[in-house]
N, C-alpha and C positions, 0 to 999 in steps of 0.2 A: 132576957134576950131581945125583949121587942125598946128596947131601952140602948141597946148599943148598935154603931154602926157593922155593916155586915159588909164584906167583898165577898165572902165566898159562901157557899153554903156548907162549908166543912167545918169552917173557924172564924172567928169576930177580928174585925180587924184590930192591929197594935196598939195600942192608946200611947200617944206618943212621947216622949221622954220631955219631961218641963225642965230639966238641967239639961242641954244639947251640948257636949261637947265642941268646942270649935275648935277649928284647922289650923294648926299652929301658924300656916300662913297665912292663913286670912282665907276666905270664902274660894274654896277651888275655879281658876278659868276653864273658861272655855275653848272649846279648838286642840291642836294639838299640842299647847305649852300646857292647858289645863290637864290635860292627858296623862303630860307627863308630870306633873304634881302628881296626881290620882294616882300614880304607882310606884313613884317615890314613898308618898305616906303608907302605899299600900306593904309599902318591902320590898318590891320588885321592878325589875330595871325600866325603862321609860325606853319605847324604840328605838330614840334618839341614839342613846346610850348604847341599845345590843346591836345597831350597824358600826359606832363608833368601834365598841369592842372587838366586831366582828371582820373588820375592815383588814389589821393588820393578820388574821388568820387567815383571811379568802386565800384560793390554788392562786398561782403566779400564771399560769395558763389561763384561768377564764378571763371572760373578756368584761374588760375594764378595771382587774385588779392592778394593783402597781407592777411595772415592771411587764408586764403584755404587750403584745408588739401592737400597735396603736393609741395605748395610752399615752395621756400628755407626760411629754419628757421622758419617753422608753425612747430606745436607742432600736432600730432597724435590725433585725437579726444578717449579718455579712455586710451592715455599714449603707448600704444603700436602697433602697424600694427599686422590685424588681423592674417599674417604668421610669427609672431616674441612673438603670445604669451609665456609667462613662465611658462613651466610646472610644476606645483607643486608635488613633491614628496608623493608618499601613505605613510602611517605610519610606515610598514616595515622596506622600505627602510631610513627613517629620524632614526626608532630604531637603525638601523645598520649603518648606517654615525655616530650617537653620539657614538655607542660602540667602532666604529674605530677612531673616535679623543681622547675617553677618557683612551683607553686600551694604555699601553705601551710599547714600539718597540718591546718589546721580546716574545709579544704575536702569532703573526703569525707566525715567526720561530716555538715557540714553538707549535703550533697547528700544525705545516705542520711535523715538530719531530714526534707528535703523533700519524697523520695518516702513517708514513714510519714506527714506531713500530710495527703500530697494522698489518699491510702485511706483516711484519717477524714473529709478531707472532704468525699471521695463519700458513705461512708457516712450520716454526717451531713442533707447536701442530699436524696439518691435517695430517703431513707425507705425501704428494702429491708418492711418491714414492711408499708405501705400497698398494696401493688402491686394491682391488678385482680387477681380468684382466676381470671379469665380472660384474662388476658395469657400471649404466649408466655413460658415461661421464656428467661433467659440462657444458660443451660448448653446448651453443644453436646450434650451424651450426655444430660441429660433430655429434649432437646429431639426426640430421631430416638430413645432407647427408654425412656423413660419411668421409668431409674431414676437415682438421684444420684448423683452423682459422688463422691470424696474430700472435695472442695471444698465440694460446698452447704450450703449454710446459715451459712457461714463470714462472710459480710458482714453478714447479720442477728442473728448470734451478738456481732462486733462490735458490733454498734449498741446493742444490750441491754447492753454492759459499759458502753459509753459514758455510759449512762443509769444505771446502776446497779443492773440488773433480771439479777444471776447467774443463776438460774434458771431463768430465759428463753433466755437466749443459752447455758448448756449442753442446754435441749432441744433447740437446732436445731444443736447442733455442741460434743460434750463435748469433743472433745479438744483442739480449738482453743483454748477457756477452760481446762483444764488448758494446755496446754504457753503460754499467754499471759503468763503472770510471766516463766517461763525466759527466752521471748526476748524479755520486755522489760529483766530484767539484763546482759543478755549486749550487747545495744543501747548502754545506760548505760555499764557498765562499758568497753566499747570505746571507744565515741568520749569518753569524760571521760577517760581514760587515752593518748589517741591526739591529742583535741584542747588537753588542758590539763591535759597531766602529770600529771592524778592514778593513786594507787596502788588502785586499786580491783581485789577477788580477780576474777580470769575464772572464769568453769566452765567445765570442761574433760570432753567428754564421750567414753568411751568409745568405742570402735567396738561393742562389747557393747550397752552402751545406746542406742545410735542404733539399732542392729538393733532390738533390745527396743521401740524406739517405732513403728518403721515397720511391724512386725509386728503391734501394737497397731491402730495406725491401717488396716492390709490389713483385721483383723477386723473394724472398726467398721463399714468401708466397705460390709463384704457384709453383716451386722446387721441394717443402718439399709434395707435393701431387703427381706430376708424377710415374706412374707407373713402370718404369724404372730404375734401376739400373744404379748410384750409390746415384740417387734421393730417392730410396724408405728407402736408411738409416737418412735419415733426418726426415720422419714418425713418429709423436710419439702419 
C-alpha cells in the first residue's frame, strides 16, 4: 500500500494500460468537431447529427421551422403581410387613370390653354381698373382688415400687360410682371414638348431659388402695407 499511488482513500488508483488502444482516427479533437468524434466512437449520434435529424421532424408552426410564416422562402399566409396590403383604387380615381391613358398628349396642354384663357378673359371683360373706388373689394383679407394680400393687384397688373402699359401693372404688382416671362416659358416649353414633340430647353429651378423667390415675395407682401413712405405707393 505505502508503495502504490493513491487518489482516494477507498481504492489505489488504475495502473495504467502499457498496450493503449488507439482511435481509429487518430487522437480525438477538440471543440465541437472533436465532440463529435467522441460520440461517433462512442455509438451515439454527435449534436450535429440529432438537429440535422431533428430538423425535418420540428411542428411546421414553431418558429423557424420550414414552412412558418417568416422563415426564409415561406410564402405569407393570404399572399401579402398585413402592412403591405394593396390598396384598391375607388371608382373615381380608376375613372380618371382610364381617361388619362386613353386621352391623347394634347389633351392637358390643351386643358391647362383653357384655364390661362378663361383668366384673360376675365381679366379682359371685368376691367379690374374701372371698378367703383366705392365697391367692396374681392379679397377676403382686404375686405375684414383693410390690408392686401400677396395677391392684389395681380389681375390689374395683368390687364396693364395685356394692354401694353408695363408700368402700370408693375405698380400694382412688381413681382407678378417680373416672374410673368418665367411662367410664361416654362408653359410653352411644356406643353410644345409634351403636345407636339418639340425639344424646347425646360428651366429647371432650384430649391435655393424658389426659396430666394418666395422670400422675395413674403417682403413685398409686408412693404406694400407699411404705412410709410415710399411704401405706401406700393398700396393698391
Amino acid at each position: 500500500m505505502y508503495g502504490e499511488r493513491v487518489t482516494s482513500v477507498d481504492r489505489p488508483a488504475t495502473a495504467p494500460d502499457p498496450h493503449p488502444e488507439s482511435h481509429p482516427h487518430g487522437q480525438p479533437e477538440s471543440g465541437p468537431q472533436g465532440e463529435a468524434h467522441a460520440y461517433a466512437y462512442a455509438g451515439q449520434p454527435s449534436h450535429a447529427e440529432a438537429h440535422a435529424h431533428a430538423g425535418p421532424h420540428a411542428p411546421t408552426g414553431a418558429p423557424g421551422a420550414p414552412g412558418a410564416p417568416g422563415a426564409p422562402g415561406a410564402p405569407w399566409p393570404g399572399g401579402h403581410p398585413a402592412a403591405y396590403q394593396p390598396v384598391e383604387a375607388d371608382r373615381f380615381t380608376r375613372m380618371v387613370m382610364r381617361l388619362h391613358a386613353r386621352a391623347p398628349r394634347w389633351a392637358v396642354p390643351l386643358a391647362a390653354l383653357g384655364c390661362v384663357g378663361v383668366g384673360i378673359a376675365y381679366a379682359l371683360v371685368s376691367d379690374p381698373t374701372r371698378s367703383d373706388p366705392d365697391a367692396a373689394p374681392t379679397c377676403l383679407l382686404k375686405l375684414t382688415t383693410g390690408l392686401d394680400c400677396p395677391g392684389c393687384g395681380g389681375t390689374r397688373a395683368l390687364w396693364y400687360v395685356l394692354h401694353g402699359d408695363l408700368p402700370a401693372a408693375a405698380r400694382h404688382h412688381f413681382l407678378f410682371v417680373f416672374a410673368l416671362p418665367f411662367l410664361a416659358w416654362l408653359f410653352v416649353a411644356w406643353a410644345g414638348n409634351r403636345a407636339f414633340g418639340w425639344k424646347l430647353p425646360e428651366v429647371q429651378f432650384s430649391p435655393k431659388v424658389v426659396g430666394m423667390f418666395l422670400a422675395a415675395w413674403a417682403v413685398f407682401s409686408v412693404a406694400r402695407n407699411l404705412p410709410w413712405a415710399p411704401f405706401t405707393s406700393l398700396y393698391v
